[in-house]
N, C-alpha and C positions, 0 to 999 in steps of 0.2 A: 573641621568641626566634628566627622563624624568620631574621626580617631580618639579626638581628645575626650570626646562622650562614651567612646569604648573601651581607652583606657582609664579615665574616672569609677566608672561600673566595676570595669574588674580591679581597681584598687580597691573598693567597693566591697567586695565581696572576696579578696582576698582577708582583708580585716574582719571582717564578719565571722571568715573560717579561724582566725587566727584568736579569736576573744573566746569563739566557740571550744576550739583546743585545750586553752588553756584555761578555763571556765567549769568547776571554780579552783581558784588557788589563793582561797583563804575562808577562812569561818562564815557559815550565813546565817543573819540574823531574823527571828520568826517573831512576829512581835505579837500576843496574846491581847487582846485588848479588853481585858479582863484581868481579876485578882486570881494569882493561885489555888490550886485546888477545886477549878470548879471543869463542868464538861468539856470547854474549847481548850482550858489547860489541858485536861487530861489528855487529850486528842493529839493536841501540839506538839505535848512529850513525849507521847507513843509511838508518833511516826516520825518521830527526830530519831530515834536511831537507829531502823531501815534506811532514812534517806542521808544520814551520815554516812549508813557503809556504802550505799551504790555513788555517793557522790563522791565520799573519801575527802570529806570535810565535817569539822564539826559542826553540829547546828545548834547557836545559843536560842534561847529561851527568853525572851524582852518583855514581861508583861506589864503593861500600861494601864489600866484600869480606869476608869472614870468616863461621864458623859456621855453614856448611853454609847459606849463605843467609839466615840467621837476622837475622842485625844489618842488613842492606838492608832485607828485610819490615819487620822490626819500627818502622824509621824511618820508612817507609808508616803502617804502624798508628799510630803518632801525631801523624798531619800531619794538618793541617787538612780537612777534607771539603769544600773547595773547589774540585777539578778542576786546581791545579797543582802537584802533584805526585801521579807515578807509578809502578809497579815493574814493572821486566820479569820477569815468573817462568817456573819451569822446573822440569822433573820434580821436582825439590829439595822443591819448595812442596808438590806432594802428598803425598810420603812422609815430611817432616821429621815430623808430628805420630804418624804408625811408628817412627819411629829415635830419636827425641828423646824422653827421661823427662820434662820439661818446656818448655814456648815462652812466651816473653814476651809473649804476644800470644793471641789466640783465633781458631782458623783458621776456625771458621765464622760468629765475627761480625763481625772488623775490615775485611773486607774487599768490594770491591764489584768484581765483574766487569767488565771492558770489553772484551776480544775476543781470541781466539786469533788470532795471526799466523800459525803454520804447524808442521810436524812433521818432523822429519828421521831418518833411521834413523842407529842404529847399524850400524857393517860390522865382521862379523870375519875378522879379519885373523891371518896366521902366518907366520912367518916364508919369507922366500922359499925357503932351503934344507929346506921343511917338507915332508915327504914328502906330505901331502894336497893333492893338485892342484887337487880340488872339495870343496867341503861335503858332499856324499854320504860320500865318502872318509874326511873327517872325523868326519861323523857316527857311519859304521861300526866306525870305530877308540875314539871315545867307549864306546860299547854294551858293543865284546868288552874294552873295558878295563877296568870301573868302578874309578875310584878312583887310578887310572895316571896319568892326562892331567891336567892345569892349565888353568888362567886365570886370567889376571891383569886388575886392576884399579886406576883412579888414588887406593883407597879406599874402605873399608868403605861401602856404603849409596848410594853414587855409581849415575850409569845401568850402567857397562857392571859392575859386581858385581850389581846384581840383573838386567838381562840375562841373565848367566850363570847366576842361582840359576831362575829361569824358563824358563829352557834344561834344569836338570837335569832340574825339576821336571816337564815335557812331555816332553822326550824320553824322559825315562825313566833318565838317564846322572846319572854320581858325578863331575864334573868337580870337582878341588880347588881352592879359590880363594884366591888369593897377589895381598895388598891391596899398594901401593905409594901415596908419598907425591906421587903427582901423577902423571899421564898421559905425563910426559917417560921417567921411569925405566923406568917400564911396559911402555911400548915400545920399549927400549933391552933388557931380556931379552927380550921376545918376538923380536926381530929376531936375537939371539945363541942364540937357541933355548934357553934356561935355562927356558921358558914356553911353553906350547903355542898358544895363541891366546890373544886378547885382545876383545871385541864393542867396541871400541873407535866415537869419534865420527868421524863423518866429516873434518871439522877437524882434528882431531888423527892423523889417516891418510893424508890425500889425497895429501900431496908425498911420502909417507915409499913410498906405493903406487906413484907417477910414475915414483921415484927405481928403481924393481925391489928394493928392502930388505924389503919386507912384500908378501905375496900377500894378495889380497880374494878370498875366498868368496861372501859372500850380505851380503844387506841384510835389516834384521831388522824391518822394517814389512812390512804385510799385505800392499803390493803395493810394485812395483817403480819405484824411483825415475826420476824425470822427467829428472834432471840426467845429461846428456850422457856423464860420464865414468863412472857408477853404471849407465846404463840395461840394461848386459847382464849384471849381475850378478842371479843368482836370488833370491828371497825364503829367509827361512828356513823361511817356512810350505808353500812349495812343494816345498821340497829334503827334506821328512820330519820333518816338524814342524808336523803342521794347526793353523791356530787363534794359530803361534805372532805377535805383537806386542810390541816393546821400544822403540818408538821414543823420542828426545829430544821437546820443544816450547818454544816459545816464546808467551807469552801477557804482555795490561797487565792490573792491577789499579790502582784507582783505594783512597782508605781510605773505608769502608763507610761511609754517609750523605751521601755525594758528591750532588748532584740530580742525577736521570733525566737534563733535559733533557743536562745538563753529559755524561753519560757519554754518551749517544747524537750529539754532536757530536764525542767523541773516538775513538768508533766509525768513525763517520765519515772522519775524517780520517784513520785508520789503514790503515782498509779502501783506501779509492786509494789510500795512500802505496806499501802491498802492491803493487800492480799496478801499478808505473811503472814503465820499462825499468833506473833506475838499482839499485835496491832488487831486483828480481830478478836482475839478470848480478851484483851484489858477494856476493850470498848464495847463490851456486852452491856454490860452493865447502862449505857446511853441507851440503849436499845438501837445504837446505830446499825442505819441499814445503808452496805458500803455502795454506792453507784456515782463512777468517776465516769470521764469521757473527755472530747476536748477541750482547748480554751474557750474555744468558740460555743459549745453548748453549754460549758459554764457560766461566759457570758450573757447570752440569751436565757437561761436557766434565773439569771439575777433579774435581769432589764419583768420578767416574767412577772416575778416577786413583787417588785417595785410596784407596778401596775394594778395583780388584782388587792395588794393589800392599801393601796391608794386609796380604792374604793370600798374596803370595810371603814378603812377611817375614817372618809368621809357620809358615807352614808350615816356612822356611829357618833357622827359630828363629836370627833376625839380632835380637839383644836393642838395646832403646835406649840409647843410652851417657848 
């Protein structure tokens, strides 16, 4: 009995070595779960070609769009546990199983962690003709106002609405929250002043902030962004808001039963791709800031998410639709 448990093991792990070897030998698939052209693309196609050359495979591009992320996951959760195919995820992933009455999938067992890429803030922004010059300003006016002032958002459930519900809920302010069907319109009243601010994404503010149309206040990460054109803007936990944190992320997921060896090579491979000159100057622009490690604090880094944004949503009684 013993033998045959000692040579079971090491066929075991003779195959283990042998998928490992040969792994990968053929295309891997990165599934966007999102439309083209927006941050998690951008991200997706940036680091697909660092981690083509150290894999020495190509990496296609799958973008899914639709359902609050939902249909991109889900097409993870029924792929094969082979290591070629992937999901870029993002704030979405943690709070969908909050907002969502149902998900076609099981968030804590279809999936298997591979590694955080990085975290970007939200910046709130107002219009340039907006009488708050700084977030103090703002804040002040928030307080003596409850229930006076706005924010807008590209969308029930989205970063920059729970943002703002995280905002009330710390600061202590009744800011009213005016959903829109995408980030475009969003900030087309905030800039017309119909909207008092917006905790809006970097991406989605930078040229509109360049242009002089929208004023930036603070950055809503615990500390102050790295990126060049963010660096002097204040945090919001600095500006009278201790504690506070809103940031976006981007992370891979692999579907859960993937081998170790497999995900700790795509680890790998992610990790330099992160730190090459081309992959950092294209994602300035997110105001990404790069912080990988392993699957395992990936993981834990999600299960995190999952948790305290549970409780903005329900404290904000944001029901599931």
């Amino acid at each position: 009995m013993f033998i045959s448990r000692l040579l079971a093991g090491l066929t075991a792990c003779l195959a283990s070595a042998s998928i490992l070897a040969a792994y990968p030998d053929k295309p891997i698939k990165v599934i966007v779960p999102f439309a083209p052209g927006g941050g998690t693309d951008l991200v997706a196609r940036t680091l697909a070609v660092p981690m083509s050359d150290s894999l020495r495979q190509p990496i296609v591009i799958d973008n899914k769009p639709g359902g609050s992320t939902i249909i991109g996951t889900d097409a993870l959760a029924k792929s094969a546990p082979d290591g070629y195919t992937l999901v870029v995820a993002t704030l979405a992933h943690a709070v969908n199983p909050s907002l969502k009455a149902k998900l076609p999938y099981s968030q804590d067992k279809d999936f298997a962690p591979v590694i955080l890429v990085g975290v970007s803030p939200n910046i709130v922004v107002v219009s340039s003709d907006s009488p708050y010059k700084t977030f103090a300003e703002f804040l002040a006016a928030a307080k003596a106002n409850p229930g006076k002032l706005s924010y807008a958002s590209q969308g029930g459930g989205t970063s920059a609405h729970l943002a703002g519900e995280l905002f009330n809920s710390m600061a202590g302010t009744k800011l009213t929250h005016v959903p829109y069907k995408g980030a475009g319109p969003a900030l087309t009243d905030v800039i017309g002043g119909q909207v008092d601010v917006m905790f809006a994404t970097a991406s989605a503010v930078g040229s509109l902030v360049d242009a002089g149309k929208l004023r930036a206040l603070a950055v809503t990460t615990p500390t102050r962004s790295t990126t060049p054109s963010l660096a002097k803007l204040p945090t919001v936990a600095e500006s009278g808001v201790p504690g506070y944190n809103a940031g976006s992320w981007y992370g891979y997921f692999a579907p859960a039963g993937t081998p170790p060896d497999v995900i700790n090579k795509l680890n790998a491979s992610i990790k330099k791709g992160v730190q090459t000159p081309a992959f950092k100057s294209r994602v300035e622009s997110e105001g990404l800031m790069i912080k990988t490690g392993t699957p395992e604090d990936f993981g834990n880094f999600v299960k995190a998410e999952e948790i305290r944004w549970r409780k903005v949503i329900k404290d904000a009684n944001i029901s599931p639709d």
